[in-house]
C-alpha positions, 0 to 999 in steps of 0.5 A: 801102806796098803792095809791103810789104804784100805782102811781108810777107804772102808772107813770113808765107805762107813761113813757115807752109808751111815749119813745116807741111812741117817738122812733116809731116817729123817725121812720117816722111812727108816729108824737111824742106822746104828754105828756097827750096821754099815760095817756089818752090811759090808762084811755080808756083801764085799768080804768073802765068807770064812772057809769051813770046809773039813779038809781045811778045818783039819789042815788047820788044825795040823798047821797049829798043833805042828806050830804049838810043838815047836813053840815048845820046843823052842822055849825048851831050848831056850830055857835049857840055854838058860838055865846052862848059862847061869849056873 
């Protein structure tokens, strides 16, 4: 419910700025915004930047090698279940 709200409220956002760079251009002022501007306006000034700090990088680089082995592991099991029950 909430991430709909949301994207509702980004797309109402969009298209408001999209019809007032539009209705600037008519002035001559500017050339008409593209589809992709506005959104890309908004992610340099509401959504905060991406972490690329080195601890996090190598936090994160754990948690998905940590998460790659027991998905594996998992699928072993499961094919060893299996493989046991059809024999």
């Amino acid at each position: 419910m909430r991430w709909t709200f949301i994207s509702m409220l980004a797309a109402a956002v969009l298209a408001v700025t999209r019809l007032r760079t539009t209705a600037q251009a008519t002035r001559g002022r500017f050339v008409p915004a593209s589809a992709r501007e506005p959104l890309r306006l908004l992610r340099a000034t509401v959504l905060p930047s991406p972490r690329r700090d080195r601890d996090h990088l190598l936090h994160w680089s754990a948690w998905r090698r940590e998460h790659q082995h027991r998905a594996a592991e998992a699928h072993r099991r499961w094919n060893n279940i299996t493989t046991a029950a059809t024999t």
